[in-house]
C-alpha positions in Angstrom: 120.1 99.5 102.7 116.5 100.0 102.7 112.9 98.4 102.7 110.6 99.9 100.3 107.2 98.3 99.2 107.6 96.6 95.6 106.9 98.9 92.3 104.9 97.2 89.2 108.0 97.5 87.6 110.2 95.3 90.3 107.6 92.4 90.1 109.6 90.3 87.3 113.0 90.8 89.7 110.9 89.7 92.6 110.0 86.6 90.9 113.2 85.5 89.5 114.8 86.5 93.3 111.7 84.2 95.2 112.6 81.4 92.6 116.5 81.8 93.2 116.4 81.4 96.4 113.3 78.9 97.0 114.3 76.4 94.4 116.8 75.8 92.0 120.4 75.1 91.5 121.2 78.7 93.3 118.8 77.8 96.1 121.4 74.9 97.6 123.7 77.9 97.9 121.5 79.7 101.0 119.7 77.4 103.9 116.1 78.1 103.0 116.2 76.0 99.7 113.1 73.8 98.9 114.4 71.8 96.1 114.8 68.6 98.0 111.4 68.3 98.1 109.5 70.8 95.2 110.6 71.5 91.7 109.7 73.8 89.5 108.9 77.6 90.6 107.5 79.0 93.9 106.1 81.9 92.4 105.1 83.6 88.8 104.7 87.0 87.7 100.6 86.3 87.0 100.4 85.3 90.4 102.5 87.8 92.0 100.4 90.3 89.8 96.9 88.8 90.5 97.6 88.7 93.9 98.5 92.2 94.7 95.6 93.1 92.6 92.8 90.4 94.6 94.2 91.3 98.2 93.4 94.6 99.4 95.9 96.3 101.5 98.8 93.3 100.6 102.6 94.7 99.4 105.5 92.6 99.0 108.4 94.7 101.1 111.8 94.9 98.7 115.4 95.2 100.4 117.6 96.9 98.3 120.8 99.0 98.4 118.9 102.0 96.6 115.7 103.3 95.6 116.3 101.9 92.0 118.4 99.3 92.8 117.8 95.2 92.5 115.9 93.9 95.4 118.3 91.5 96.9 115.6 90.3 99.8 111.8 90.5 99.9 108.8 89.6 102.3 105.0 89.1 101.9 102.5 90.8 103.9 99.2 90.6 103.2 96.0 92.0 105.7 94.0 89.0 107.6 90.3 88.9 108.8 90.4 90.3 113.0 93.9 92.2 112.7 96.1 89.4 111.5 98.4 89.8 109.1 99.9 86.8 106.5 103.6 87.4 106.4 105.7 84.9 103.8 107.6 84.4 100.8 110.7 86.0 103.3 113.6 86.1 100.7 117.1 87.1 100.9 119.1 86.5 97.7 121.2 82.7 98.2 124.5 84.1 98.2 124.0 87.0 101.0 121.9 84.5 103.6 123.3 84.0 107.2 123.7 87.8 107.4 120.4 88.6 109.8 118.8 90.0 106.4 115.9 88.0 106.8 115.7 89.2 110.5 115.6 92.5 109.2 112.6 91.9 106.4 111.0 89.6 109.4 111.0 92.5 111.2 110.2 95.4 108.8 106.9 92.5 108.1 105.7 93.0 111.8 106.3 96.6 112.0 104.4 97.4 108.6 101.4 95.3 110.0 101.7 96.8 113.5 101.2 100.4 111.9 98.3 99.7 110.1 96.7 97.4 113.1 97.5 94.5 113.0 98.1 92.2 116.4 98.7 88.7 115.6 101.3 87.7 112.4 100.5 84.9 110.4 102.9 82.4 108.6 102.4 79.0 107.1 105.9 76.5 106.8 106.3 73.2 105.1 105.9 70.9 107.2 109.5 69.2 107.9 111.3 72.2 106.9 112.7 71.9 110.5 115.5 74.8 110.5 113.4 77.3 109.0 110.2 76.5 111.7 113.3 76.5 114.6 114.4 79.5 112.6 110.8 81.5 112.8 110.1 80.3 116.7 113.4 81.9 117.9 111.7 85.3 116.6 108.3 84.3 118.2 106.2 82.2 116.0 104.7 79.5 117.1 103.0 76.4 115.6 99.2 76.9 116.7 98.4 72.6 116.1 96.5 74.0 112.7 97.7 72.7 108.9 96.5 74.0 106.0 97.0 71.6 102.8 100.1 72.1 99.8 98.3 73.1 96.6 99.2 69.7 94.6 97.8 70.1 90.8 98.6 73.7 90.8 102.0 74.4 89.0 102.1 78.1 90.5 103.1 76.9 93.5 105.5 74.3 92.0 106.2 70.4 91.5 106.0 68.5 94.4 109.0 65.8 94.8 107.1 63.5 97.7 103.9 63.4 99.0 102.4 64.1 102.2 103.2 67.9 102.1 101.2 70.1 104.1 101.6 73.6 106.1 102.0 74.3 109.6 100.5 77.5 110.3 102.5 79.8 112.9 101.4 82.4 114.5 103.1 85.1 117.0 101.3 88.3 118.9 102.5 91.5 117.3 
């Protein structure tokens, strides 16, 4: 196994992967499923694309059993104002969950932002999505009292199911 920053050409793998495992009839397979409460996709390739484009300095990190192989696990990191880095979008393909994977890309996350100096990671959760927050503070995150608001309107980020949805923000000293 390996972690190797994402390619151009991995981005339409990436997607379909974030979307497997986020939402989706796969999703229910793995413990990080959204699909209870959002529809639709969590990411596209325009977005993806744009993304790395607009944010200076951002990667998505791509586990994989080779250098050309499938990403089967990805993260999101992604350079912050006063050394903090945004780590999300933590992915490990639905069928190989509940092996420390996502450990693994949690940690590969901190260490990439560590080297280029970074001292505080960033994450934002759903709020309610109660094993995955429990999940994140057993590896140091912490909710910091601050929300940010879900995206409603904007399919890139999916269909919303109930209202109310916001984001806890976490943070943890790197």
């Amino acid at each position: 196994m390996l972690i190797v920053p994402a390619q151009d050409h991995d981005l339409p793998a990436i997607v379909a992967l974030v979307n497997s495992a986020y939402r989706g009839k796969s999703a229910e397979q793995g413990w990080t499923s959204e699909s209870h409460i959002l529809g639709g996709q969590r990411t596209d390739l325009q977005t993806l694309s744009e993304d790395l484009t607009n944010k200076p300095g951002s990667t998505v990190l791509t586990l994989r059993e080779a250098p050309e192989a499938a990403p089967f696990g990805c993260v999101w990191v992604e350079p912050l104002p006063g050394d903090v880095w945004m780590i999300g979008m933590v992915t490990v393909d639905p069928q190989r969950q509940a092996g420390g994977l996502g450990r693994t890309l949690l940690e590969a996350a901190e260490s990439h932002a560590r080297a280029k100096g970074g001292k505080t990671g960033k994450m934002t959760v759903i709020e309610g999505r109660d094993s995955l927050i429990a999940w994140y503070g057993r590896r140091g995150y912490a909710p910091t009292g601050e929300t940010e608001p879900f995206p409603y309107g904007d399919p890139r980020f999916g269909a919303p199911k109930v209202e109310g949805l916001r984001f806890l923000v976490l943070k943890k000293t790197l």
